[in-house]
C-alpha positions in Angstrom: -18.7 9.1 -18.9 -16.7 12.3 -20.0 -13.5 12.7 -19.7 -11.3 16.0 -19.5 -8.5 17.5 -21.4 -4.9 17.3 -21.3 -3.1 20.2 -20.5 0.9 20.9 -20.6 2.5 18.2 -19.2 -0.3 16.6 -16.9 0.2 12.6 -19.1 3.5 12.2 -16.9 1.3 11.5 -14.2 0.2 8.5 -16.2 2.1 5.1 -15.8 2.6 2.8 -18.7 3.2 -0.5 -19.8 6.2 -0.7 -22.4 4.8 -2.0 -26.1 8.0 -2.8 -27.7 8.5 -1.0 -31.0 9.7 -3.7 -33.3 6.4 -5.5 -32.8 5.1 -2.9 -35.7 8.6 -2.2 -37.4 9.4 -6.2 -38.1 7.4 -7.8 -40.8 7.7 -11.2 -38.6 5.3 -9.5 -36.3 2.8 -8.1 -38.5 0.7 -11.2 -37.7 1.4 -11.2 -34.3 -2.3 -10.5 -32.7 -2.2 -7.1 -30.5 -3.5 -9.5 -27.5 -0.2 -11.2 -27.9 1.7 -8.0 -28.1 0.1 -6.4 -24.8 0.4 -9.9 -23.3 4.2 -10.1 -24.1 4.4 -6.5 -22.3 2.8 -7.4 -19.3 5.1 -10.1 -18.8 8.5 -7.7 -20.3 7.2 -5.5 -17.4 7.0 -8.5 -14.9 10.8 -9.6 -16.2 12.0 -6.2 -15.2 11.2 -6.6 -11.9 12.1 -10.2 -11.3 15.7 -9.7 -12.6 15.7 -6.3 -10.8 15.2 -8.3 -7.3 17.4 -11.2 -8.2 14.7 -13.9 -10.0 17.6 -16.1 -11.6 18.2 -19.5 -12.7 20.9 -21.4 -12.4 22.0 -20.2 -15.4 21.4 -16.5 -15.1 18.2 -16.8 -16.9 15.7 -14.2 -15.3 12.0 -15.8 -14.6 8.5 -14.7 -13.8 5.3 -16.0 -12.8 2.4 -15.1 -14.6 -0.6 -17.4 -14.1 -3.6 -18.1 -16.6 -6.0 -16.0 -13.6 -4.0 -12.9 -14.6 -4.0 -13.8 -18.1 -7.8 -13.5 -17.7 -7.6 -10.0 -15.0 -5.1 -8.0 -17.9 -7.2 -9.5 -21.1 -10.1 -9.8 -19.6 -10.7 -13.0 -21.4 -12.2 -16.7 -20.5 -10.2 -19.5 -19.0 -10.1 -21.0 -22.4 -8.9 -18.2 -24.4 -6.3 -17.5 -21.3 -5.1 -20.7 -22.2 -5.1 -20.5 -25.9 -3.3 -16.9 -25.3 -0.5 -18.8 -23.5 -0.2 -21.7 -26.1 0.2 -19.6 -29.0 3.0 -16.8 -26.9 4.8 -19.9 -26.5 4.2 -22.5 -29.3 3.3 -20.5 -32.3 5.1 -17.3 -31.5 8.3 -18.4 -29.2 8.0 -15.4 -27.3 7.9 -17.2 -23.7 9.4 -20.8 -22.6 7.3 -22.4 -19.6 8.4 -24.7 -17.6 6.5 -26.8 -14.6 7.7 -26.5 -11.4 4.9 -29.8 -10.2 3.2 -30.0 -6.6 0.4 -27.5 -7.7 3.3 -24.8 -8.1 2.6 -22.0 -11.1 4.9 -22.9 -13.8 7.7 -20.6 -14.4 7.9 -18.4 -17.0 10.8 -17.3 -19.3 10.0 -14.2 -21.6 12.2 -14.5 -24.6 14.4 -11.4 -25.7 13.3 -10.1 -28.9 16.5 -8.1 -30.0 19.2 -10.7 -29.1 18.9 -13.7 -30.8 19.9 -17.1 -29.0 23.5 -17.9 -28.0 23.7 -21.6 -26.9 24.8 -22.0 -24.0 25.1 -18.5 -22.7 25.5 -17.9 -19.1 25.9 -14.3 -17.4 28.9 -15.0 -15.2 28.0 -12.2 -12.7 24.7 -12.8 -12.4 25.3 -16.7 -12.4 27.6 -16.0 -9.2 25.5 -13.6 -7.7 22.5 -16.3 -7.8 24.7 -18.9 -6.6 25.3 -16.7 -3.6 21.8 -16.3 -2.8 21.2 -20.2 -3.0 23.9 -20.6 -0.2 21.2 -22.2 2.4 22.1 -23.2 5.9 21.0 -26.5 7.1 18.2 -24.8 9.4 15.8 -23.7 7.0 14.0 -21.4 9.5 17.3 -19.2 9.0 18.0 -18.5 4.9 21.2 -16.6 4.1 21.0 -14.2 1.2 25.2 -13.0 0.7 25.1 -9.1 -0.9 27.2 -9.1 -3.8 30.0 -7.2 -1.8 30.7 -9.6 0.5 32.5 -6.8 3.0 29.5 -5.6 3.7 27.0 -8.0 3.9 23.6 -6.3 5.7 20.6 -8.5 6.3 17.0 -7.2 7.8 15.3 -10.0 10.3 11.8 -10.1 9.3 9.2 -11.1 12.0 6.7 -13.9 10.6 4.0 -15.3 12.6 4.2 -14.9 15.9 6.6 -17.5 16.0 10.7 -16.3 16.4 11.1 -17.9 13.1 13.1 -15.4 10.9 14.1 -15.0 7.0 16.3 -12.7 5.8 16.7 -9.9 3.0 19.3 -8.4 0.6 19.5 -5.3 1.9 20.3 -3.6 -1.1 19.4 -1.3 -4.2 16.7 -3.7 -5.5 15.0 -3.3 -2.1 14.7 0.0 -3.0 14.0 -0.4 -7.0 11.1 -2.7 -6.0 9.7 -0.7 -3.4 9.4 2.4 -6.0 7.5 -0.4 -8.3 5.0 -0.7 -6.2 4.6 2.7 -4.8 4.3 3.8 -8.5 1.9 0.8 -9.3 -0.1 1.9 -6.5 -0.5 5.5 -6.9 1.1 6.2 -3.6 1.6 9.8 -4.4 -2.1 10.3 -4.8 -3.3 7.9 -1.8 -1.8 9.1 0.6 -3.5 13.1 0.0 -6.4 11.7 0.7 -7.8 13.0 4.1 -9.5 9.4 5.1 -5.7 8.0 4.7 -3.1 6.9 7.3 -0.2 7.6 5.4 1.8 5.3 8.3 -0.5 2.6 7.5 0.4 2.7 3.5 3.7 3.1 4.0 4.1 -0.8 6.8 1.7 -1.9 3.0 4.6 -1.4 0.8 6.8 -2.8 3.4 5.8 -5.6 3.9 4.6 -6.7 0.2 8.6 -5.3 -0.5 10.2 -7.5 2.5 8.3 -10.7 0.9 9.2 -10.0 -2.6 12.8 -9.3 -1.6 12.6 -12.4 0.9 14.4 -16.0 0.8 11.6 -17.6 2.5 9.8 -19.8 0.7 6.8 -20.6 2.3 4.5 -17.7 3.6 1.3 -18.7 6.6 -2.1 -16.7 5.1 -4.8 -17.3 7.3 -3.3 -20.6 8.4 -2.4 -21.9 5.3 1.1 -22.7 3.6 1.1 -20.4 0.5 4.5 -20.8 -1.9 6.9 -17.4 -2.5 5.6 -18.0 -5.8 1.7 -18.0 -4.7 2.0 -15.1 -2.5 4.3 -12.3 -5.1 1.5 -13.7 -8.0 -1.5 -12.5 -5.8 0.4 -9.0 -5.2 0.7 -8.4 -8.8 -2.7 -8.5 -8.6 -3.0 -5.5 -6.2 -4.0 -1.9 -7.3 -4.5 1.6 -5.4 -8.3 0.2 -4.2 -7.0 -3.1 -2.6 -4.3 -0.6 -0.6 -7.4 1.9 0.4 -9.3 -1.5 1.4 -6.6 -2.7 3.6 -6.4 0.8 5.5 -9.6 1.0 6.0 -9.4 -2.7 7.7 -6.6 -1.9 9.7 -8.0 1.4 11.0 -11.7 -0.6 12.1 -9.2 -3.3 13.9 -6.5 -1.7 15.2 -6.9 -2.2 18.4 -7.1 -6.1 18.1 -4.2 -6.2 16.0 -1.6 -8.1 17.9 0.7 -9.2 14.9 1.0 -6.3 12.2 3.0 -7.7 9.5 1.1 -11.0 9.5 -1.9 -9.3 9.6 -1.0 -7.1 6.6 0.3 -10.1 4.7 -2.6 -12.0 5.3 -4.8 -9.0 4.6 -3.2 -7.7 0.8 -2.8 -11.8 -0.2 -7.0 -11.9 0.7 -7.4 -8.5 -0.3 -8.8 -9.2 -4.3 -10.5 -11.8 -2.6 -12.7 -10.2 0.1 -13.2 -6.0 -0.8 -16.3 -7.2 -3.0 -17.8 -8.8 -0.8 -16.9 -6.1 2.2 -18.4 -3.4 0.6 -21.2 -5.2 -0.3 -22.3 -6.4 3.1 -21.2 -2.3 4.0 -23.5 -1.0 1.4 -26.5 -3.2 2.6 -25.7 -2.3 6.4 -26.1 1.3 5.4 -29.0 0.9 3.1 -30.6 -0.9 6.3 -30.0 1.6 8.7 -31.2 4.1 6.7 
């Protein structure tokens, strides 16, 4: 394959993971593998956005999820060397703290700072209270309370789940919007949507609804009849790119007219899409060789 030139300023359309400098400046790094160094930045990345949308414990700490099946998608390595990735980030490098959640949950992930060194005990009082806040559940769990940090004007967004009345609410404020821009960067939006076979409509109820889950206090999420965690469901989206969101228009365009639910549709659809676009444009490749 050839590839073309750069020319003036055409690598800002290029997005980029961040490789943090004192990985080669540091001599406790210089035996740090580079796997280990792009891993660590994959999850840095992933930190980012959790803390951005409010992924706290109850001590401020931010967390992520990162599971060994993405280990293996951003490596592109074997479950056992996924695993043996994860050991040494952890046990032989301290750069991440896991801890299991049980129940066949992902463990949770803590990706260790690199500049600030360890202060025992430390707890973000801001952040601690603003987390506190958003654990402030009501005793009917088909209605979870999320208070913005100003609590004068407190806005939430109903979000329609199932066909069922059951609602869960968002914060409705600038991380919606911080998240949303992750993923319409992630997924080339700028360039999808110029594309003539694209419903730019359709794109834009994608992001909206991957955005209103993230950003969502419900915990449990129906795909295709099935109880999927928070934690399941935002693990799969990382897993999305520009092709899934091309896949899922085309779906919705070929079914629209016996789409009665939208957003559940959509859910289901992006959660299944890594899943199923093989295999659809497989059996659409032999349909075509067929009829021709």
């Amino acid at each position: 394959m050839k590839y073309d030139y750069f020319y003036r300023l055409v690598t800002e359309y290029f997005l980029f993971y961040r490789l943090p400098k004192i990985f080669f400046e540091k001599d406790e790094f210089i035996d740090v593998s580079l796997e280990i160094k792009v891993l660590y930045s994959l999850m840095l990345e992933r930190s980012n956005l959790s803390a951005t949308n409010g992924w706290f414990d109850n001590k401020g700490r931010v967390y992520i999820i990162f599971t060994i099946d993405d280990v293996k998608k951003y490596i592109g390595c074997s479950d056992k060397k996924a695993v043996n990735l994860m050991n040494d980030l952890e046990k032989v490098y301290f750069l991440i703290e896991r801890k299991r959640q049980g129940l066949g949950k992902p463990n949770i992930i803590y990706v260790k700072n690199l500049i600030k060194e360890t202060v025992d005990n430390y707890v973000d009082k801001p952040v601690e209270k603003h987390f506190l806040k958003c654990k402030n559940y009501s005793s009917d769990m088909s209605k979870i309370q999320c208070s913005n940090t100003n609590n004068n004007n407190t806005n939430y967004i109903n979000n329609i789940l199932s066909g069922e009345d059951e609602k869960s609410t968002v914060d409705n404020s600038l991380s919606s919007d911080k998240t949303r821009k992750y993923f319409k960067d992630k997924f080339e939006y700028d360039i999808i949507i110029k594309k003539p076979y694209i419903d730019k409509k359709i794109v834009d109820e994608i992001i909206s609804v991957i955005v209103k889950t993230y950003c969502s206090n419900k915990e449990i999420f129906l795909i295709s009849g099935i109880e999927k965690s928070k934690e399941e469901v935002i693990s799969q989206f990382m897993n999305i790119n520009s092709n899934h969101i091309e896949y899922v228009v085309e779906c919705v365009m070929k079914n629209i007219n016996s789409i009665k639910n939208m957003h559940q549709y959509l859910l289901t659809a992006i959660y299944n899409a890594p899943i199923t676009i093989e295999e659809y444009y497989r059996n659409l490749v032999h349909t075509e060789f067929n009829n021709t």
